[in-house]
Backbone and ligand atoms as CSV (ligand in chain L), in Angstrom:
chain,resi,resn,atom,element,x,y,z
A,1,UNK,N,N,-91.666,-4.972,48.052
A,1,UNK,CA,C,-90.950,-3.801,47.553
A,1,UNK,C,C,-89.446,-4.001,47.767
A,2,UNK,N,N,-88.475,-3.517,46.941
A,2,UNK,CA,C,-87.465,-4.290,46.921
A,2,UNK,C,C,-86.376,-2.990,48.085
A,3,UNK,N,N,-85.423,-2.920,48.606
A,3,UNK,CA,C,-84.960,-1.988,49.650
A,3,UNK,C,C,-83.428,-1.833,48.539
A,4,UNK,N,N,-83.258,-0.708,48.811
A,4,UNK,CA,C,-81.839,-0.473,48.349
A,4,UNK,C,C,-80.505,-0.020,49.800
A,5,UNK,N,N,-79.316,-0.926,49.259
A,5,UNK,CA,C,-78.418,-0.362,50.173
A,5,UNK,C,C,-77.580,-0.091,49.861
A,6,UNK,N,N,-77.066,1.315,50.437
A,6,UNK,CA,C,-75.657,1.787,49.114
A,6,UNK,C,C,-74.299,1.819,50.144
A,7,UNK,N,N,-73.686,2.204,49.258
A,7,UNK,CA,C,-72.219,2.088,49.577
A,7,UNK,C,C,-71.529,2.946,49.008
A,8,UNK,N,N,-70.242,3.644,49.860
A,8,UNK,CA,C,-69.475,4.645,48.616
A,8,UNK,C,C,-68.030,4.204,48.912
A,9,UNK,N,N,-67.869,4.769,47.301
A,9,UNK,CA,C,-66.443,4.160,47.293
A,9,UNK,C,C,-65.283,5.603,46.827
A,10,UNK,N,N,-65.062,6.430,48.464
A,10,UNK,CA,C,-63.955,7.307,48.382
A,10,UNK,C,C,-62.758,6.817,48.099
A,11,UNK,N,N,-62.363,7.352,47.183
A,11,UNK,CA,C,-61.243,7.213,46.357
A,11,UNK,C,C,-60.502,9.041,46.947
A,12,UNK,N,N,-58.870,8.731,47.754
A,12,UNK,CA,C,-58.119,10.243,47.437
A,12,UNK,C,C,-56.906,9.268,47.447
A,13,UNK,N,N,-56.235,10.611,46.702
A,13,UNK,CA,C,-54.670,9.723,46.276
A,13,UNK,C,C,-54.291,8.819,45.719
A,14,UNK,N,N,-55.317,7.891,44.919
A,14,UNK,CA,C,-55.026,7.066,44.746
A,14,UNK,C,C,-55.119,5.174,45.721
A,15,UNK,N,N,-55.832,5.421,46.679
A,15,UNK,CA,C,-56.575,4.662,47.689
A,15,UNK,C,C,-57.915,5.367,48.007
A,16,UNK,N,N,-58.138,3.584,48.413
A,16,UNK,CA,C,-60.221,3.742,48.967
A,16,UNK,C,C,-59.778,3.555,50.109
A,17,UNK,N,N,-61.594,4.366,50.542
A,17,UNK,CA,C,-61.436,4.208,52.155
A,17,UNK,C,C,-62.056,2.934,52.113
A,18,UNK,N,N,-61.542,1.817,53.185
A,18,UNK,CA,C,-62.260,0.557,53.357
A,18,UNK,C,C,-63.037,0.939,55.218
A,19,UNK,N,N,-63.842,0.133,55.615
A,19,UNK,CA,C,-64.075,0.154,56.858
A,19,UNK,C,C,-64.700,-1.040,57.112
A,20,UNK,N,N,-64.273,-1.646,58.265
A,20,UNK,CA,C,-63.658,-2.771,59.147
A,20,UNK,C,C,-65.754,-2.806,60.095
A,21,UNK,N,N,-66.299,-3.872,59.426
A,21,UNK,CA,C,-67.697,-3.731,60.158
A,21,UNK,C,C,-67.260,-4.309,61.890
A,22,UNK,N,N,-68.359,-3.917,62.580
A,22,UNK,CA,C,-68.447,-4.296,63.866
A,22,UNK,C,C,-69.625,-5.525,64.079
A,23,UNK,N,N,-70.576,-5.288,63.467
A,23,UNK,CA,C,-71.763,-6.172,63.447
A,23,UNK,C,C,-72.263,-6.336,61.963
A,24,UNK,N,N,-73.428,-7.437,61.852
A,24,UNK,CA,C,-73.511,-8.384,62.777
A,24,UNK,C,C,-72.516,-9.497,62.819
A,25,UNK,N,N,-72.616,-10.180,63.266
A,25,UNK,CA,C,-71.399,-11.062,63.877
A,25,UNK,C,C,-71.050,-12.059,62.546
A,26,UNK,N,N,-71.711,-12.625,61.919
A,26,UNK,CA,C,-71.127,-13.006,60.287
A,26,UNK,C,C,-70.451,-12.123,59.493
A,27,UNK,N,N,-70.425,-10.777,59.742
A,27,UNK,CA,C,-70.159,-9.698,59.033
A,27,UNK,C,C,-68.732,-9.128,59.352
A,28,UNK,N,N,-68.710,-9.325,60.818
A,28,UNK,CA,C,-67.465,-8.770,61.815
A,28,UNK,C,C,-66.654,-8.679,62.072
A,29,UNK,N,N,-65.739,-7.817,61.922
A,29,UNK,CA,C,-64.116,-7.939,61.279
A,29,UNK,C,C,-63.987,-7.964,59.827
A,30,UNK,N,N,-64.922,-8.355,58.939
A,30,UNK,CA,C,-64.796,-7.744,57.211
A,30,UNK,C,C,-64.896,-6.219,56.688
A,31,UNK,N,N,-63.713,-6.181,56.173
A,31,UNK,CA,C,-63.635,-4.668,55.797
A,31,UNK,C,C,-64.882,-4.344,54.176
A,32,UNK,N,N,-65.657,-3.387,53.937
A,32,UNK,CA,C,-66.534,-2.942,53.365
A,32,UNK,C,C,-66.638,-1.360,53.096
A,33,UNK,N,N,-67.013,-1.397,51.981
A,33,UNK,CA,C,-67.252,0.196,51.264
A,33,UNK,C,C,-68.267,0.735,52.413
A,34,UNK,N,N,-68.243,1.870,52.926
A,34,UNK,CA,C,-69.100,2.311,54.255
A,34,UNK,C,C,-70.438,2.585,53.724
A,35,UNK,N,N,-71.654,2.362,54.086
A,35,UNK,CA,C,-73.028,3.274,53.817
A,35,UNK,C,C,-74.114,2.620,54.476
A,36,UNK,N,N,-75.267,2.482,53.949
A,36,UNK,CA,C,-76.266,1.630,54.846
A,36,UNK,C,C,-77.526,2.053,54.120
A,37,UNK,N,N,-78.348,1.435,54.704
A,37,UNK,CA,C,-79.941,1.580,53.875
A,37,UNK,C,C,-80.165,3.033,53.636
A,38,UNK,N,N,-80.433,2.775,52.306
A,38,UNK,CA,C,-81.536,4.282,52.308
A,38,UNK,C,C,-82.920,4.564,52.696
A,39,UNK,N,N,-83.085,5.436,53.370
A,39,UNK,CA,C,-84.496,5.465,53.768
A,39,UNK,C,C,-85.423,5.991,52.607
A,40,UNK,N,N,-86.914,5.751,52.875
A,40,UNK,CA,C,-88.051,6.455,52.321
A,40,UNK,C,C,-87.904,7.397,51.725
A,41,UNK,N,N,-88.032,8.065,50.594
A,41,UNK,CA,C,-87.779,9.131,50.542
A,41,UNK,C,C,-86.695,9.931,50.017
A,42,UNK,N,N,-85.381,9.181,50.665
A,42,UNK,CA,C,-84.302,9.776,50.413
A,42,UNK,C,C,-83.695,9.506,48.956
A,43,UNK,N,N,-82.703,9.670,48.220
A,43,UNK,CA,C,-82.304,9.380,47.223
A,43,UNK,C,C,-81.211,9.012,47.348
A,44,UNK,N,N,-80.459,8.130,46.464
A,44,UNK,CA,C,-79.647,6.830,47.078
A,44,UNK,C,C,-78.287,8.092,47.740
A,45,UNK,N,N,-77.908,8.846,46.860
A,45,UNK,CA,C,-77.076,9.997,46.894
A,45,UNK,C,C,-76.816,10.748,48.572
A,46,UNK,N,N,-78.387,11.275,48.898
A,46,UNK,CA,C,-78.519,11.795,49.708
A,46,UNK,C,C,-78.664,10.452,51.245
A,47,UNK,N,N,-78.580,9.892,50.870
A,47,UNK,CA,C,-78.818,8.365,52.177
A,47,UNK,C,C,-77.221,7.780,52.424
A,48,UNK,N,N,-75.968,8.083,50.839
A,48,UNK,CA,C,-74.968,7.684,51.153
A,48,UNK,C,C,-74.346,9.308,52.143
A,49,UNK,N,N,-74.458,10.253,51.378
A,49,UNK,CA,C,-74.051,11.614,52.621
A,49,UNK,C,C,-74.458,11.526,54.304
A,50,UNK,N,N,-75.673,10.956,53.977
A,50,UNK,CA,C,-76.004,10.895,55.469
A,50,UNK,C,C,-75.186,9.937,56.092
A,51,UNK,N,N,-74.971,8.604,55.689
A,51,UNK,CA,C,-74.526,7.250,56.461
A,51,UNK,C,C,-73.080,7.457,56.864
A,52,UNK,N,N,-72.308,8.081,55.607
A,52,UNK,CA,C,-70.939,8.504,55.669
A,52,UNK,C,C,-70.692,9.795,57.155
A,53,UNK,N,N,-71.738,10.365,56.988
A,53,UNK,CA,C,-71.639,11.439,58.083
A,53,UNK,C,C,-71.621,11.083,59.251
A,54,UNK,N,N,-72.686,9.905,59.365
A,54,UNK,CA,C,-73.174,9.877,60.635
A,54,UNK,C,C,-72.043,8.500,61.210
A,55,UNK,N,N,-71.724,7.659,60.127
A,55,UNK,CA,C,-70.497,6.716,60.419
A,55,UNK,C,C,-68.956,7.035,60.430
A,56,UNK,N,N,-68.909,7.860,60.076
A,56,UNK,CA,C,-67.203,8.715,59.685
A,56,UNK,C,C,-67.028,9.648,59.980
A,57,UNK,N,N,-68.363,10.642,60.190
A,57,UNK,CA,C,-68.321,12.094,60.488
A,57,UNK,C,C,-67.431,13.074,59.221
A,58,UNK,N,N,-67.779,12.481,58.475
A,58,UNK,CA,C,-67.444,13.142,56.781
A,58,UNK,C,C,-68.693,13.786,56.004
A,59,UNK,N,N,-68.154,14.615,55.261
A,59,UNK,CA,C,-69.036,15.788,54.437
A,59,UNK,C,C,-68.562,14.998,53.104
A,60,UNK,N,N,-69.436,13.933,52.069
A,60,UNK,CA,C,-68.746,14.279,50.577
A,60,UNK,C,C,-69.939,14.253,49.562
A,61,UNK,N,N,-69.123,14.560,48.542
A,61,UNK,CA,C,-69.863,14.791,47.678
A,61,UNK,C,C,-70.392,13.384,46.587
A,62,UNK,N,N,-71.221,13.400,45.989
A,62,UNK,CA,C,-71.517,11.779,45.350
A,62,UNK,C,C,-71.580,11.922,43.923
A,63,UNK,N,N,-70.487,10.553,43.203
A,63,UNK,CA,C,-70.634,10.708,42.035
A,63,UNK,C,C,-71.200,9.638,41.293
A,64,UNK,N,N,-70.785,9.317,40.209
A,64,UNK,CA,C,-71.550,8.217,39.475
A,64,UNK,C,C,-71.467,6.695,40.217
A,65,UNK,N,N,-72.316,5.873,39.487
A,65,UNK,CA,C,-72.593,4.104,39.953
A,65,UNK,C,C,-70.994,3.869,39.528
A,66,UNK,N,N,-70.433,2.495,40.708
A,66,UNK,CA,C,-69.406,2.220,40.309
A,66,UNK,C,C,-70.332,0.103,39.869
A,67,UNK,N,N,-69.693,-0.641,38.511
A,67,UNK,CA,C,-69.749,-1.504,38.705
A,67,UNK,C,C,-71.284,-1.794,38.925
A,68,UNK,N,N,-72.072,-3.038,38.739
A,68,UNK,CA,C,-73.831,-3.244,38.637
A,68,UNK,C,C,-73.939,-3.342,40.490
A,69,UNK,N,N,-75.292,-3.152,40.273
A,69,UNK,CA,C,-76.242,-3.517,41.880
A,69,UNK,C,C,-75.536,-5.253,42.301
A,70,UNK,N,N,-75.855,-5.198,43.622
A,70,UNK,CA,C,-75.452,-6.852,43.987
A,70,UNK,C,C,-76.710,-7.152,44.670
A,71,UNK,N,N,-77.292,-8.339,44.989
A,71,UNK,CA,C,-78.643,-8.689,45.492
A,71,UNK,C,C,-77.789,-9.293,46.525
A,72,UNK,N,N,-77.687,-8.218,48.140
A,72,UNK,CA,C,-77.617,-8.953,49.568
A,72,UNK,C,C,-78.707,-9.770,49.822
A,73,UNK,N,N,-79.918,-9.693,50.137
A,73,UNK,CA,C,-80.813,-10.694,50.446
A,73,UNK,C,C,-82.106,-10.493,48.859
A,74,UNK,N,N,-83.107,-11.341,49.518
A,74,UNK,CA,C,-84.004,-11.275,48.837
A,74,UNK,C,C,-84.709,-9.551,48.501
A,75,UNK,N,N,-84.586,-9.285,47.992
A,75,UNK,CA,C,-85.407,-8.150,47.139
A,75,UNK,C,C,-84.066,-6.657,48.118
A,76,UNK,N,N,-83.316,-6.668,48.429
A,76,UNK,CA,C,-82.617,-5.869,48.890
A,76,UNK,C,C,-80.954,-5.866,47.656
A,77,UNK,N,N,-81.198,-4.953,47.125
A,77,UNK,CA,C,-80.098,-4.247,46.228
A,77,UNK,C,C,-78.868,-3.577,47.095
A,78,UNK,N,N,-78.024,-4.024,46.836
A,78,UNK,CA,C,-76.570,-3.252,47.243
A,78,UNK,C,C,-75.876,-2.551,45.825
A,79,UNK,N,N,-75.906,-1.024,46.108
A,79,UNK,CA,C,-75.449,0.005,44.722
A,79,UNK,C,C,-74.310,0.617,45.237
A,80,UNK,N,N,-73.244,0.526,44.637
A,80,UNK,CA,C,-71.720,1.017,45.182
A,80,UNK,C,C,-71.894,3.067,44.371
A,81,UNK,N,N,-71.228,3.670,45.213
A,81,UNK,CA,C,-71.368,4.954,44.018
A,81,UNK,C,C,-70.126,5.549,44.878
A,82,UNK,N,N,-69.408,6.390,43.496
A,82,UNK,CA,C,-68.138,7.076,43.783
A,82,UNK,C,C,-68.393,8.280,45.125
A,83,UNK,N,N,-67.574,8.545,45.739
A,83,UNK,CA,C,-67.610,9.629,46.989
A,83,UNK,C,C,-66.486,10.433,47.082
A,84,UNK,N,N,-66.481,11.429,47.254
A,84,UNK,CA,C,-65.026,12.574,47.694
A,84,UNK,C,C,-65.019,12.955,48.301
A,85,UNK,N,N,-63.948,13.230,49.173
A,85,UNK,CA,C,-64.235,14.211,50.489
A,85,UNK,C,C,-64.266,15.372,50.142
A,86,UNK,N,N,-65.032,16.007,50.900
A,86,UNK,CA,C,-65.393,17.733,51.338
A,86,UNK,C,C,-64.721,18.023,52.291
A,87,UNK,N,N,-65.184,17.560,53.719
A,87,UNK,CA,C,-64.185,18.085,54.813
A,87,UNK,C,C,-64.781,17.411,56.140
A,88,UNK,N,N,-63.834,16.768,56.464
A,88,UNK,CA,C,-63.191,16.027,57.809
A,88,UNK,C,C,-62.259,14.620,57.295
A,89,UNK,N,N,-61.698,14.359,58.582
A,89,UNK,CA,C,-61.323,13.533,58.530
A,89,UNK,C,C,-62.216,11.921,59.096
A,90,UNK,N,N,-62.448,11.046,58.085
A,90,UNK,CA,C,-63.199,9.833,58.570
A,90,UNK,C,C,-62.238,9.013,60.084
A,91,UNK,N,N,-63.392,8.691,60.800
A,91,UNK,CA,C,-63.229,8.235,62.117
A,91,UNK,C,C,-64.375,7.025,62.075
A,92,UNK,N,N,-63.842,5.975,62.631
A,92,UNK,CA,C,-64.430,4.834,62.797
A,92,UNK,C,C,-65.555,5.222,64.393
A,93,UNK,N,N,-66.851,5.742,63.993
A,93,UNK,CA,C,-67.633,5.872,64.459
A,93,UNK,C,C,-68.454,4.990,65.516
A,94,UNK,N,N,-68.666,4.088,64.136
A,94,UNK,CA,C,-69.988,2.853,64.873
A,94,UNK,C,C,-68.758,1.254,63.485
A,95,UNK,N,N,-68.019,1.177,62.890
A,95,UNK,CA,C,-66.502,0.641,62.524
A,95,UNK,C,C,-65.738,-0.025,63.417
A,96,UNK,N,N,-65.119,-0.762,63.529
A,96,UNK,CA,C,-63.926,-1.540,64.429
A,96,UNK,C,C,-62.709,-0.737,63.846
A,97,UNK,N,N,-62.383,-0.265,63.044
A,97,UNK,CA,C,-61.443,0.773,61.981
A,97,UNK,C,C,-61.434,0.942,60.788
A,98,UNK,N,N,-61.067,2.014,60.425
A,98,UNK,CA,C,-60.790,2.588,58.756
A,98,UNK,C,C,-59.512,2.055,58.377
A,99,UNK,N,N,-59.228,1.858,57.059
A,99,UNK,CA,C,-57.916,2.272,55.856
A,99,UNK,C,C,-58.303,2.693,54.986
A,100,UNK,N,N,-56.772,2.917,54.301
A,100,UNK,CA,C,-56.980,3.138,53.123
A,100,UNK,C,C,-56.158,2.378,52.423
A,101,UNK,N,N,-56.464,2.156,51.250
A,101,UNK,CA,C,-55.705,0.971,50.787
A,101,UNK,C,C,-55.748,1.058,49.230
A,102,UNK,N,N,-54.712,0.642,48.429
A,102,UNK,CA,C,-54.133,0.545,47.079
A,102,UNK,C,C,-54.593,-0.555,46.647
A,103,UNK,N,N,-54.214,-0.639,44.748
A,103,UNK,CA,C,-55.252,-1.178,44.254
A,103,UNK,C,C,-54.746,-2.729,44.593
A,104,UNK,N,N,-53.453,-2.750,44.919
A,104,UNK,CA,C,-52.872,-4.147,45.713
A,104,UNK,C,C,-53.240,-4.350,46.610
A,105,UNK,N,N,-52.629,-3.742,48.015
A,105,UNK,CA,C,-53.706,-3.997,48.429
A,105,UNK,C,C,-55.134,-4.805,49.419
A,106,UNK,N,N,-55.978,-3.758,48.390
A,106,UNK,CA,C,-57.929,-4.161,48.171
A,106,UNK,C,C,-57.338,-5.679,47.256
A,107,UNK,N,N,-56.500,-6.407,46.552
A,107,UNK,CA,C,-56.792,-7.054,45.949
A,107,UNK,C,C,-56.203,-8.054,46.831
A,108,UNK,N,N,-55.239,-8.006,47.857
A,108,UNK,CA,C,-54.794,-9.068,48.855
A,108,UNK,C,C,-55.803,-8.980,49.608
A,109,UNK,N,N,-56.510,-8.182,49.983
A,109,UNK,CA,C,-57.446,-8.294,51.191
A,109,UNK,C,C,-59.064,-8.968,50.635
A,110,UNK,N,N,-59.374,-9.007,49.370
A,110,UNK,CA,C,-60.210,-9.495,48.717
A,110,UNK,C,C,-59.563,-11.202,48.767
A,111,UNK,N,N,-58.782,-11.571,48.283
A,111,UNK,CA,C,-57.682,-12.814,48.021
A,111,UNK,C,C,-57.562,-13.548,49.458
A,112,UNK,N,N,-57.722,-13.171,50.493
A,112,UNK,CA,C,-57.598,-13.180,51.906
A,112,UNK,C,C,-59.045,-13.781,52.499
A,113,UNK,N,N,-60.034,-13.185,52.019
A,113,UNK,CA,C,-61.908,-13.780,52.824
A,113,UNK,C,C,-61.928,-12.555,53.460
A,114,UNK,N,N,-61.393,-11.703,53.399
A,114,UNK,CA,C,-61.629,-10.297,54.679
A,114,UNK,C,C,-62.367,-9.023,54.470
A,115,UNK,N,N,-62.773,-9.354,53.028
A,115,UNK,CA,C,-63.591,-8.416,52.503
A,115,UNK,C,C,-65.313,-8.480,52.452
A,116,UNK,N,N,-66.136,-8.053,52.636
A,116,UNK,CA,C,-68.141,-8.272,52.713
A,116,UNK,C,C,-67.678,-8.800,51.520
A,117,UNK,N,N,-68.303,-9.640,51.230
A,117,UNK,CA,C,-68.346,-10.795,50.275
A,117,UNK,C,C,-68.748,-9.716,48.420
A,118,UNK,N,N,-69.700,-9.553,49.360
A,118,UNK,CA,C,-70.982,-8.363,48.145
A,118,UNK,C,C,-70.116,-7.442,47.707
A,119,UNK,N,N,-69.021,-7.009,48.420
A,119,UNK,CA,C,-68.318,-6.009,48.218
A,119,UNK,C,C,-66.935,-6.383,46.724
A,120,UNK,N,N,-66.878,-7.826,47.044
A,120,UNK,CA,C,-65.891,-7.795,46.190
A,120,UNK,C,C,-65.987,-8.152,45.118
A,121,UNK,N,N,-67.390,-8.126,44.621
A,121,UNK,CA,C,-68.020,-8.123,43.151
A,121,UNK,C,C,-67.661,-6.934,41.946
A,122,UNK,N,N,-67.392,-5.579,43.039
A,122,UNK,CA,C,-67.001,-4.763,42.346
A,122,UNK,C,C,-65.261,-4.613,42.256
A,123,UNK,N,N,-64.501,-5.473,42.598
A,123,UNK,CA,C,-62.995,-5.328,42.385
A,123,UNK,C,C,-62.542,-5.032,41.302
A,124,UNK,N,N,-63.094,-5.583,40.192
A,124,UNK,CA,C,-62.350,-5.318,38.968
A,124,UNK,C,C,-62.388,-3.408,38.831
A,125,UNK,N,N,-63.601,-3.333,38.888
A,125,UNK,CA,C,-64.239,-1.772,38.991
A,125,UNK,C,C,-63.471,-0.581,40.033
A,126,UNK,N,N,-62.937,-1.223,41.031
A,126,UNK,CA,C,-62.251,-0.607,41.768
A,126,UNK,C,C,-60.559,-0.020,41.735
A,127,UNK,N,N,-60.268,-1.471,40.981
A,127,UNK,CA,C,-59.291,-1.892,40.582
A,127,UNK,C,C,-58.685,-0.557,39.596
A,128,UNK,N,N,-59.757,-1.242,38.528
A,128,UNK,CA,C,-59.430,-0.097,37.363
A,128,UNK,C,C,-59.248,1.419,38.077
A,129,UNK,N,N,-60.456,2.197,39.130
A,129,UNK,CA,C,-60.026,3.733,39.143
A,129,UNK,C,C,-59.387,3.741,40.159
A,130,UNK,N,N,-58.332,2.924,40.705
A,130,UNK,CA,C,-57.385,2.881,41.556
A,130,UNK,C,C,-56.039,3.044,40.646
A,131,UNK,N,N,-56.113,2.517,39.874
A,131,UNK,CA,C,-55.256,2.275,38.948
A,131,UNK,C,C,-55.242,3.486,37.971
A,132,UNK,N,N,-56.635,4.257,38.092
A,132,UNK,CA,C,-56.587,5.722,37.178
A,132,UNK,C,C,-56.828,5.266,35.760
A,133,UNK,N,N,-57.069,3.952,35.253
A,133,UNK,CA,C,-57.712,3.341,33.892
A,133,UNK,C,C,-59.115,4.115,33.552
L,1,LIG,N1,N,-73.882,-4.412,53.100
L,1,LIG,C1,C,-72.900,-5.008,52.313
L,1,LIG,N2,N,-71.866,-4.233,51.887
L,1,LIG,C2,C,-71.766,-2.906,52.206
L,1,LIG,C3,C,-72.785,-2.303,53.020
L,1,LIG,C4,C,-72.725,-0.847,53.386
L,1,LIG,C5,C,-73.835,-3.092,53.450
L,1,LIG,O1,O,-72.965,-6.211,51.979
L,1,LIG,N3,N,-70.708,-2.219,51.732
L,1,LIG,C6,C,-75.013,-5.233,53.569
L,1,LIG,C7,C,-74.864,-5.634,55.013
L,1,LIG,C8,C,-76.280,-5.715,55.495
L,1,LIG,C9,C,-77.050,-4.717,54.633
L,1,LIG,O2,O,-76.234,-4.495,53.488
L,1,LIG,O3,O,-76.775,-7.021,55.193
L,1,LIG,C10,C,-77.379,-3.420,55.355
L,1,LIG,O4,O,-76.168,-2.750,55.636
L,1,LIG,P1,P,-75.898,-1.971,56.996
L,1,LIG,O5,O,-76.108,-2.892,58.152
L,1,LIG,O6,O,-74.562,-1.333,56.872
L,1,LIG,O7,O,-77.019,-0.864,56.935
L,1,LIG,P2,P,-77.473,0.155,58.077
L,1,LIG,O8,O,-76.241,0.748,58.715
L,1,LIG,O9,O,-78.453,1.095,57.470
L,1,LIG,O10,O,-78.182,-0.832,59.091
L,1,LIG,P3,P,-78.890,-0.558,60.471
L,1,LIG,O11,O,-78.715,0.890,60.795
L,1,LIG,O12,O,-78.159,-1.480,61.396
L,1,LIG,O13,O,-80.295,-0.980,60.224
């Protein structure tokens, strides 16, 4: 059965939030769109509210797919989807740290190796609603 893992990509002002993983240790120190497996049950929507909450301590709301699925491992899907804040401010929870960052940038820090690899499949995509295209 194949697992899905999502990711959201808050966009305010004109910058995304990026966040700086802690583990696992191939992963560590690469900045990444925040979220994590969805569980059983849940719907990809309702699994990114939770992950964001429970990693940032943020309330948002979820909008459309940004950019196609990426295949992290075998039968495990990575799905990026737009996010807004509702209310708090994101805090690097279970993170090494947050930014926020312009569509320059996400594109030096992609250009750099410092980005989840999986993550920077969607740049062009990012690019563009950073850019407001
Ligand atoms: N990715 C990834 N990019 C990205 C995320 C959120 C996750 O490439 N933006 C990959 C990293 C892991 C897998 O997807 O290989 C699961 O993500 P993870 O560890 O963030 O999921 P969690 O938080 O649900 O994992 P555990 O609670 O540790 O089980």
């Amino acid at each position: 059965m194949s697992r899905i893992v999502v990711a959201g990509a808050v966009i305010d002002a004109g910058r995304l939030l990026l966040a700086q993983r802690a583990r696992p240790e191939h992963l560590a120190g690469l900045w990444e769109l925040p979220g994590g497996k969805v569980e059983p049950g849940e719907t990809t929507a309702e699994a990114l509210r939770r992950e964001l909450d429970e990693e940032l301590g943020v309330e948002v709301t979820v909008g459309e797919a940004i950019g196609a699925p990426v295949e992290v491992a075998a039968g495990v899907d990575l799905v990026a989807l737009r996010a807004e804040l509702v209310t708090g401010t994101p805090q690097p929870r279970e993170h090494l740290a947050i930014a926020w960052v312009d569509a320059d940038e996400l594109a030096a820090l992609c250009a750099r190796g410092v980005v989840v690899p999986a993550d920077t499949a969607w740049l062009p995509d990012l690019d563009a609603l950073l850019r407001g295209e």
